[in-house]
mmCIF file of the C-alpha atoms, coordinates in Angstrom:
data_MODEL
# 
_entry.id   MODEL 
# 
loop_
_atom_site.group_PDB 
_atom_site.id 
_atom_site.type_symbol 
_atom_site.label_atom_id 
_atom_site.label_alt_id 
_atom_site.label_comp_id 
_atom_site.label_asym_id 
_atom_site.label_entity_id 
_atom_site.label_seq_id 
_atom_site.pdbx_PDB_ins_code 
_atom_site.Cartn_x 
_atom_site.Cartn_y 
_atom_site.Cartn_z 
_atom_site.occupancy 
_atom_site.B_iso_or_equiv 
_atom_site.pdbx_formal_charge 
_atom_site.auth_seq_id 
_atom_site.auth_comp_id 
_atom_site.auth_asym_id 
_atom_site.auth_atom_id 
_atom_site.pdbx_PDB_model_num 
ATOM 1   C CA . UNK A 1 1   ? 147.139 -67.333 -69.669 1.00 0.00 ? 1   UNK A CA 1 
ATOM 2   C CA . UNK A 1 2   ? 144.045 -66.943 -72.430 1.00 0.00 ? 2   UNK A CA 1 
ATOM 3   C CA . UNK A 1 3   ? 143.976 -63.701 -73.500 1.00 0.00 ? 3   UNK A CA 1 
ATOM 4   C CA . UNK A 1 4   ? 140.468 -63.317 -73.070 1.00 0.00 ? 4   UNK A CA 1 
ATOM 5   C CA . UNK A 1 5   ? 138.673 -59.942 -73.573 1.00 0.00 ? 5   UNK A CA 1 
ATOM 6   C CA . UNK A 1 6   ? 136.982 -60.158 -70.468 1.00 0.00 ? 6   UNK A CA 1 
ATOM 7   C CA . UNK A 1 7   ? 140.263 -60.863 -68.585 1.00 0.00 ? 7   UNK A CA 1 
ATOM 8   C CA . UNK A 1 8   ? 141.924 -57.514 -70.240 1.00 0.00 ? 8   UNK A CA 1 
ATOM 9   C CA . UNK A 1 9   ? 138.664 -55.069 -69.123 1.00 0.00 ? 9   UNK A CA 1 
ATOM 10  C CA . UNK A 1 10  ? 138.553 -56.978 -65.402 1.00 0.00 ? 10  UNK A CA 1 
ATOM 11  C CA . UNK A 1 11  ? 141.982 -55.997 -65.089 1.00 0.00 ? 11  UNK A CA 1 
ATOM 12  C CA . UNK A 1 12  ? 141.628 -52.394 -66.278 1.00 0.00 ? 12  UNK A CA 1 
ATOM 13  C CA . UNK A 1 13  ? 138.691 -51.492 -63.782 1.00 0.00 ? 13  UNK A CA 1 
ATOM 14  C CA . UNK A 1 14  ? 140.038 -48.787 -60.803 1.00 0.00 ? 14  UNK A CA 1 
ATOM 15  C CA . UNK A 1 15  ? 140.010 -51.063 -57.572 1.00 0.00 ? 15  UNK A CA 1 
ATOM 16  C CA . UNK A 1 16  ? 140.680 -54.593 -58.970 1.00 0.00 ? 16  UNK A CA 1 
ATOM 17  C CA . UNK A 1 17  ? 143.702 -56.541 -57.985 1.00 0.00 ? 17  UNK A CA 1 
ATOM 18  C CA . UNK A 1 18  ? 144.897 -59.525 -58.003 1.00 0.00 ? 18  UNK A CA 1 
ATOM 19  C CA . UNK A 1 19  ? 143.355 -60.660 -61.326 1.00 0.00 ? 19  UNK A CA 1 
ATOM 20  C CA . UNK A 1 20  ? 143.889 -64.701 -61.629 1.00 0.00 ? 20  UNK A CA 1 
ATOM 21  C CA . UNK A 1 21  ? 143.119 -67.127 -64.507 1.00 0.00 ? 21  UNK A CA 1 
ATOM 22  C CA . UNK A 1 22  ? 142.170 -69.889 -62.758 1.00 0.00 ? 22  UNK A CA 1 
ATOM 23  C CA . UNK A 1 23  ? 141.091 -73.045 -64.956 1.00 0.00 ? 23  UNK A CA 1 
ATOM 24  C CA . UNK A 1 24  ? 140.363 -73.155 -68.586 1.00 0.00 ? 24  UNK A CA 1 
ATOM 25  C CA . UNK A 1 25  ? 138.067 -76.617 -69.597 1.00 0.00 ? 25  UNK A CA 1 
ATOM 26  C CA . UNK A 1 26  ? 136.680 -77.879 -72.602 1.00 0.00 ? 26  UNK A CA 1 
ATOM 27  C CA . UNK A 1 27  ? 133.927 -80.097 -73.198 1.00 0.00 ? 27  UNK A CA 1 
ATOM 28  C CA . UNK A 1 28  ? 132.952 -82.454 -76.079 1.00 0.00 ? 28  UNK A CA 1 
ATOM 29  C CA . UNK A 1 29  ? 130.166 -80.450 -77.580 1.00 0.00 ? 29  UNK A CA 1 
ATOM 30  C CA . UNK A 1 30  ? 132.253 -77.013 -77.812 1.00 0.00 ? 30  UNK A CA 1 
ATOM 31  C CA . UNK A 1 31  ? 131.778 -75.607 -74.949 1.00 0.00 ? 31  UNK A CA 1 
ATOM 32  C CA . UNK A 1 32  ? 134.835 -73.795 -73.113 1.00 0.00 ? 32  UNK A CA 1 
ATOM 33  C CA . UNK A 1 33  ? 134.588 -73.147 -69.187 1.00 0.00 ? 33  UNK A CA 1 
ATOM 34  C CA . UNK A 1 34  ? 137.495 -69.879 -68.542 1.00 0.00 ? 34  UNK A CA 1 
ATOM 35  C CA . UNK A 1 35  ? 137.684 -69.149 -64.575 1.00 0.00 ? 35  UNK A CA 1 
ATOM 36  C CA . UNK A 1 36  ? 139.082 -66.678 -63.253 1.00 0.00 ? 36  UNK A CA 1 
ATOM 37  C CA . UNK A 1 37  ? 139.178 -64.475 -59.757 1.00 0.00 ? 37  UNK A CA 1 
ATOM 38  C CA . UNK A 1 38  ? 140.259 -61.167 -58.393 1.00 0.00 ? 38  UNK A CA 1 
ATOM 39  C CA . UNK A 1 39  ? 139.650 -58.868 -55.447 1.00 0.00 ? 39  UNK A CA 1 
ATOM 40  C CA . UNK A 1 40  ? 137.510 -55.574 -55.401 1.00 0.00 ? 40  UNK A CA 1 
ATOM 41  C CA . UNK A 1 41  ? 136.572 -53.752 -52.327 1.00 0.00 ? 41  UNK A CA 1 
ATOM 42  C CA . UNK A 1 42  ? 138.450 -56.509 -50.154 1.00 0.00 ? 42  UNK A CA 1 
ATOM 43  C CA . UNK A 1 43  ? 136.673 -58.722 -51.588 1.00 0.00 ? 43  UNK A CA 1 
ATOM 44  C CA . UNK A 1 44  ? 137.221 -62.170 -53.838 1.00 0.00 ? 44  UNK A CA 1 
ATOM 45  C CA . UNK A 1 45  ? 134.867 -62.763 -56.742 1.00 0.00 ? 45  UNK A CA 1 
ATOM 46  C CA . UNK A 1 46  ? 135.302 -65.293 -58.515 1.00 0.00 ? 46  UNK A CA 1 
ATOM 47  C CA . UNK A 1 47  ? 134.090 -65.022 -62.765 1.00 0.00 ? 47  UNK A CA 1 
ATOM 48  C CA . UNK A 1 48  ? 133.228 -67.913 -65.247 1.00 0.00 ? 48  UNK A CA 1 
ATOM 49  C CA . UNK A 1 49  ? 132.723 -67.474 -68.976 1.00 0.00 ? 49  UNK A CA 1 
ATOM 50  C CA . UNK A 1 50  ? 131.080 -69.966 -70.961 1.00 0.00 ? 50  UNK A CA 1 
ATOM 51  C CA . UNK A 1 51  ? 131.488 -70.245 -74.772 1.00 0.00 ? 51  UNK A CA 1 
ATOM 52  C CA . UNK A 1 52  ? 129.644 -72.115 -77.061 1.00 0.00 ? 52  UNK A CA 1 
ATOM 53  C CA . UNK A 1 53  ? 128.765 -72.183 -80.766 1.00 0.00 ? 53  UNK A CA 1 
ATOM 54  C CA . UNK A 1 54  ? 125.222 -70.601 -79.652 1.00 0.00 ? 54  UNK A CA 1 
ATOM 55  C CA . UNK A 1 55  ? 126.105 -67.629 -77.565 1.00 0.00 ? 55  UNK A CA 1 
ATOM 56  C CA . UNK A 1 56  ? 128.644 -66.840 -74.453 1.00 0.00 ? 56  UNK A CA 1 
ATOM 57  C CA . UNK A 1 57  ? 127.495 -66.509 -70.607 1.00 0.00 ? 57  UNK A CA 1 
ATOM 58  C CA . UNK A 1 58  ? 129.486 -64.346 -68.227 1.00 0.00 ? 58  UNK A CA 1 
ATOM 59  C CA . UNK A 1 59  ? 128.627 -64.680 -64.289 1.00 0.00 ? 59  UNK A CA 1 
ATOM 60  C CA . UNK A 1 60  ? 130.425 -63.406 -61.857 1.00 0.00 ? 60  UNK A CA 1 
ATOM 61  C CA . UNK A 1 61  ? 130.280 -64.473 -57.827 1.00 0.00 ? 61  UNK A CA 1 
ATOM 62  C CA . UNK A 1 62  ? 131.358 -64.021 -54.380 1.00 0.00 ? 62  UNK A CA 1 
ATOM 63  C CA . UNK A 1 63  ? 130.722 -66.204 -51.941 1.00 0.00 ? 63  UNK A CA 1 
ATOM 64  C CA . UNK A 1 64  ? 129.820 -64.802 -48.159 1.00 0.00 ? 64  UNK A CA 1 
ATOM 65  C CA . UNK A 1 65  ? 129.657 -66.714 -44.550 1.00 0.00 ? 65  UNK A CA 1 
ATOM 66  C CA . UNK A 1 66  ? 127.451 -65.244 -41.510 1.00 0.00 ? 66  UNK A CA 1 
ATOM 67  C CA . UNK A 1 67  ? 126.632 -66.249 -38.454 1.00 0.00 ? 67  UNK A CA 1 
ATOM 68  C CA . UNK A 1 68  ? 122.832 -66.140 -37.245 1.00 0.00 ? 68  UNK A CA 1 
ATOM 69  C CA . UNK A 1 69  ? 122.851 -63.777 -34.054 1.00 0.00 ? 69  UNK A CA 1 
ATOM 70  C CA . UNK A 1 70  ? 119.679 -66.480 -32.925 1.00 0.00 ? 70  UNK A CA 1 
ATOM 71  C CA . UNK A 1 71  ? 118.476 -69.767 -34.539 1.00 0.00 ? 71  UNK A CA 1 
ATOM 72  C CA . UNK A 1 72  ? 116.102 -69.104 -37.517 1.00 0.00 ? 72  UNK A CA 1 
ATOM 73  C CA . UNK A 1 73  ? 114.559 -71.927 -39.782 1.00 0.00 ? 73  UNK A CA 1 
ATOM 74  C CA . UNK A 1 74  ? 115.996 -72.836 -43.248 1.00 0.00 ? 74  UNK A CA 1 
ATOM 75  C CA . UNK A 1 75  ? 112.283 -71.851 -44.534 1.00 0.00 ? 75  UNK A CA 1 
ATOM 76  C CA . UNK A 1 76  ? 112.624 -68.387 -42.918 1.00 0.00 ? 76  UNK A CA 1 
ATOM 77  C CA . UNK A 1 77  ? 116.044 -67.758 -44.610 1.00 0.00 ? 77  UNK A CA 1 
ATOM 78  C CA . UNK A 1 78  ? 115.357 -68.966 -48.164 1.00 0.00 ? 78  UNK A CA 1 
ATOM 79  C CA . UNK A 1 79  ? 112.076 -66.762 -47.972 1.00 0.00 ? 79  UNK A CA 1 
ATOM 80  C CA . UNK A 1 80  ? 113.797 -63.973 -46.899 1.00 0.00 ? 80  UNK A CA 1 
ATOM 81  C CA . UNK A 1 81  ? 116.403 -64.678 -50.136 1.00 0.00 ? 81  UNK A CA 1 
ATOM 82  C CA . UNK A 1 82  ? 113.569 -65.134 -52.061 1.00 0.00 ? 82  UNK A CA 1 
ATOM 83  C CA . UNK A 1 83  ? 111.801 -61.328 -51.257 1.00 0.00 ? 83  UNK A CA 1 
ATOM 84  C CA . UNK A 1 84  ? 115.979 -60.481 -51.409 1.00 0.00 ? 84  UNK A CA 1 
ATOM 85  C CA . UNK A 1 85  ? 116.128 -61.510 -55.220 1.00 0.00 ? 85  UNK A CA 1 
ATOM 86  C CA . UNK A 1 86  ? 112.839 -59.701 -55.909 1.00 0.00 ? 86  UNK A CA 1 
ATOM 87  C CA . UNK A 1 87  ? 114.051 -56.822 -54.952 1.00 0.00 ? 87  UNK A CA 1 
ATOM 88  C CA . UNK A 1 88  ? 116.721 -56.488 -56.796 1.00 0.00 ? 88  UNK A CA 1 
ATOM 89  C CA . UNK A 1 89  ? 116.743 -57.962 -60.635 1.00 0.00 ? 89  UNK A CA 1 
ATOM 90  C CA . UNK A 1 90  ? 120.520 -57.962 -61.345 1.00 0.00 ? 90  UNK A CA 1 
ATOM 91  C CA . UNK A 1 91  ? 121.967 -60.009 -58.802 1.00 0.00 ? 91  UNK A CA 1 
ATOM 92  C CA . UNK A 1 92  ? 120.655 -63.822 -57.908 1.00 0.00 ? 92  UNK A CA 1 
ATOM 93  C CA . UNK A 1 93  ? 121.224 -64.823 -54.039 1.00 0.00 ? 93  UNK A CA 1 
ATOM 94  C CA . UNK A 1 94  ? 121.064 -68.400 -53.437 1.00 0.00 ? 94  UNK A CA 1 
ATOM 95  C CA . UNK A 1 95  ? 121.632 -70.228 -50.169 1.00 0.00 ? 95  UNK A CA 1 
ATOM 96  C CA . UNK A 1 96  ? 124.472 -72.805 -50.594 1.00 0.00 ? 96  UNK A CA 1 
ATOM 97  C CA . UNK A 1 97  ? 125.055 -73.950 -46.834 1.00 0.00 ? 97  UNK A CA 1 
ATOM 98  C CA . UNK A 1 98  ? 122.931 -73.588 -43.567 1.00 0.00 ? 98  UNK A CA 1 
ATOM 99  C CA . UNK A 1 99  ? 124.292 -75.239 -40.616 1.00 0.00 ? 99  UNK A CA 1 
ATOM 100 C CA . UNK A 1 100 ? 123.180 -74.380 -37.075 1.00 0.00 ? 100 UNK A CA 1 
ATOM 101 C CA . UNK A 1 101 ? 123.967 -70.702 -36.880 1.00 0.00 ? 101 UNK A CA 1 
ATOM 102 C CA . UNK A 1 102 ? 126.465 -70.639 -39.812 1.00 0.00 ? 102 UNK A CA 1 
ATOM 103 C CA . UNK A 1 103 ? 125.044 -70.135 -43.265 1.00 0.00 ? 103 UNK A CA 1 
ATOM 104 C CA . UNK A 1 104 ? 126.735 -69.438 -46.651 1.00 0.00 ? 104 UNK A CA 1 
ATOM 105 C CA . UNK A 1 105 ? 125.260 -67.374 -49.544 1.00 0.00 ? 105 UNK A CA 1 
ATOM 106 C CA . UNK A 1 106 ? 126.858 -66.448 -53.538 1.00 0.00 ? 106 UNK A CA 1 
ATOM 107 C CA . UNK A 1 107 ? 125.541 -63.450 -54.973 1.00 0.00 ? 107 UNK A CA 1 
ATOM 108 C CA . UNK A 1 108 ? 125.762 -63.921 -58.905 1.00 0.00 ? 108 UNK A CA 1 
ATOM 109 C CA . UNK A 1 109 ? 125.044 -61.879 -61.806 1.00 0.00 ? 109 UNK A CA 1 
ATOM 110 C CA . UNK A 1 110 ? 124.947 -63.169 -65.508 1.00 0.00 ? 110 UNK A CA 1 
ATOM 111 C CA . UNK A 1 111 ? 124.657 -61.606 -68.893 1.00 0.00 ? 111 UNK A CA 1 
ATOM 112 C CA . UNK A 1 112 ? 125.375 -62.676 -72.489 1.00 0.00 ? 112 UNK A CA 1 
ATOM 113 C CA . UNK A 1 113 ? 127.819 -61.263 -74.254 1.00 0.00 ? 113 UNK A CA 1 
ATOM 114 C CA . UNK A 1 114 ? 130.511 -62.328 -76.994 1.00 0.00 ? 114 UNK A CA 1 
ATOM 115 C CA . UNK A 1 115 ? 134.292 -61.610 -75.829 1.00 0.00 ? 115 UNK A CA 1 
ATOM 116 C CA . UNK A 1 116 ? 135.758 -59.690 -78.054 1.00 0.00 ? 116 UNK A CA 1 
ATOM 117 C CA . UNK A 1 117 ? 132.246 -57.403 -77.455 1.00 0.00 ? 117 UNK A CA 1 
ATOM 118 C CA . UNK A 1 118 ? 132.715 -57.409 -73.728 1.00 0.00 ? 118 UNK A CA 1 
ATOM 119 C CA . UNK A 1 119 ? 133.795 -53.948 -72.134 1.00 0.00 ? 119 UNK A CA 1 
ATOM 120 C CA . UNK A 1 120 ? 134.252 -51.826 -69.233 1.00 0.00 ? 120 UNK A CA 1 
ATOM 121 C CA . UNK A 1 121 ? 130.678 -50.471 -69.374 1.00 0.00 ? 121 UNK A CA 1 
ATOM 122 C CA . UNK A 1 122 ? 129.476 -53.934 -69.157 1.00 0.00 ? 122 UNK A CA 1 
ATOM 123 C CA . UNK A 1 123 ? 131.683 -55.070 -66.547 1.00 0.00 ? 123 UNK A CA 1 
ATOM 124 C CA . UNK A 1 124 ? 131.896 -52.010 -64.008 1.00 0.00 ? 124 UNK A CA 1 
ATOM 125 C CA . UNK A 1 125 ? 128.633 -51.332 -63.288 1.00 0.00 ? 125 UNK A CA 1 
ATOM 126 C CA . UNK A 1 126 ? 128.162 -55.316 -62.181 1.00 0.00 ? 126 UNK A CA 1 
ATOM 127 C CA . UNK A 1 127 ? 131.232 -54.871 -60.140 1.00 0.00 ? 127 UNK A CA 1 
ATOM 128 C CA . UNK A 1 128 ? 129.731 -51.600 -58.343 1.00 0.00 ? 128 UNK A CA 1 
ATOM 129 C CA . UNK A 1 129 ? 126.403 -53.487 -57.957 1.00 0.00 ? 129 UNK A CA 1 
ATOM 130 C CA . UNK A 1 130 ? 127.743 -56.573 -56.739 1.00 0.00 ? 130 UNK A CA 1 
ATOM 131 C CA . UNK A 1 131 ? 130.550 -55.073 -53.952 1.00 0.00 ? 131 UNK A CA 1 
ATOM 132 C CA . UNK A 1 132 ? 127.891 -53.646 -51.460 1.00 0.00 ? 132 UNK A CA 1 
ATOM 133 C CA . UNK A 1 133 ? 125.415 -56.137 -51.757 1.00 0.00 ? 133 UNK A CA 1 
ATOM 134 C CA . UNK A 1 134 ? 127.192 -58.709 -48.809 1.00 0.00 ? 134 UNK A CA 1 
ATOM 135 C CA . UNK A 1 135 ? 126.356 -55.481 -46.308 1.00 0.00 ? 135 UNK A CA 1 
ATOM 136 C CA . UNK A 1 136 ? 122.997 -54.846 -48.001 1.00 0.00 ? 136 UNK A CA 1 
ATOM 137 C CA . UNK A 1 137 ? 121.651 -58.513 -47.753 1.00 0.00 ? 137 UNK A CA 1 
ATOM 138 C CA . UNK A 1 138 ? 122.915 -58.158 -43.505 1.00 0.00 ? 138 UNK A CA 1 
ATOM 139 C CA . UNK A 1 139 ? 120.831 -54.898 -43.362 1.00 0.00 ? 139 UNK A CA 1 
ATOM 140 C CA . UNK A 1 140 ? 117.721 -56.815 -45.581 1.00 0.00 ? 140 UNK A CA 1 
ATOM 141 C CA . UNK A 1 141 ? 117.780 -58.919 -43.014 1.00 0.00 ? 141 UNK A CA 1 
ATOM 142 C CA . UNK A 1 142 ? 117.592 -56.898 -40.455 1.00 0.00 ? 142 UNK A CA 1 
ATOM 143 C CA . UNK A 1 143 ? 114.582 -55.638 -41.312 1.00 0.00 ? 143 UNK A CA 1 
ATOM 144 C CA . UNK A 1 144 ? 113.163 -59.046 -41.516 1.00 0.00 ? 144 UNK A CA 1 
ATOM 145 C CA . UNK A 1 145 ? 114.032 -59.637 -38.062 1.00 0.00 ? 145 UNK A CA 1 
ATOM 146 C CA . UNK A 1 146 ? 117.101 -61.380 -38.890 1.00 0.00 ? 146 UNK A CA 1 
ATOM 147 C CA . UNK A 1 147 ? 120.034 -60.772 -37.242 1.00 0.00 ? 147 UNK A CA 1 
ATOM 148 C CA . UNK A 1 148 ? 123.899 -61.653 -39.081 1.00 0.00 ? 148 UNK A CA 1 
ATOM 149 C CA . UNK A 1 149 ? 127.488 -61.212 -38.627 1.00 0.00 ? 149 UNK A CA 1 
ATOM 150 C CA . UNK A 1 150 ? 129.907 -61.615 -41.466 1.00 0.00 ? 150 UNK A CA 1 
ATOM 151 C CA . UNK A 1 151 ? 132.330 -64.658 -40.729 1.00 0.00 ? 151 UNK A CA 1 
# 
């Protein structure tokens, strides 16, 4: 395993288990891909960090399936994702799959910061932000008319 910063202060936040390095790539303008993924709240997010000689992005994801309680249109779903991401700055929503009733979402959040610089008060509060947001999208939606159960 790397012994990446980030990995270290992941591992050290209450609640995470499972902690997993899961691919390390390189590129050939030196850039470095780390993956990794661990469980919070029951759930599995998934982290990349990106290095290059510029700067180094940090995004974390987790990936969510529902079911549509009633057909909807792909237009009403990406406009209620777009009014979702509006609302709230730190975390991105995008629609990856839609078919028939079954639909899959990520939930992402991003932010630059050097390794060795990276710490818990960084990388807790996206944690916290990030764990309810599966159940707060469902209840969004709800209010749009739009009715979900987690898959």
């Amino acid at each position: 395993m790397n012994e990446r910063n980030v990995y270290k202060v992941i591992s050290s936040v209450e609640g995470v288990s499972n902690f997993h390095e899961r691919e390390t790539q390189s590129s050939a303008e030196d850039i470095v891909y780390y993956e990794f993924g661990f469980d919070f709240s029951d759930m599995k997010f998934f982290g990349t960090q990106i290095t290059s000689p510029l700067f180094t992005l940090n995004r974390f994801n987790l990936l969510f399936r529902y079911t549509l309680k009633k057909e909807t249109t792909k237009g009403n779903i990406l406009e209620a994702l777009n009014q979702y991401n509006l609302s709230r700055p730190l975390i991105k929503l995008v629609l990856t799959e839609m078919t028939g009733k079954k639909i899959e979402v990520k939930f992402s959040s991003d932010f630059i910061s050097d390794d060795a610089m990276i710490s818990g008060a960084q990388i807790v509060p996206i944690i916290n932000i990030m764990a309810p947001s599966p159940g707060d999208f469902v209840t969004f939606l709800s209010k749009k008319k739009i009715s979900l159960n987690h898959t």
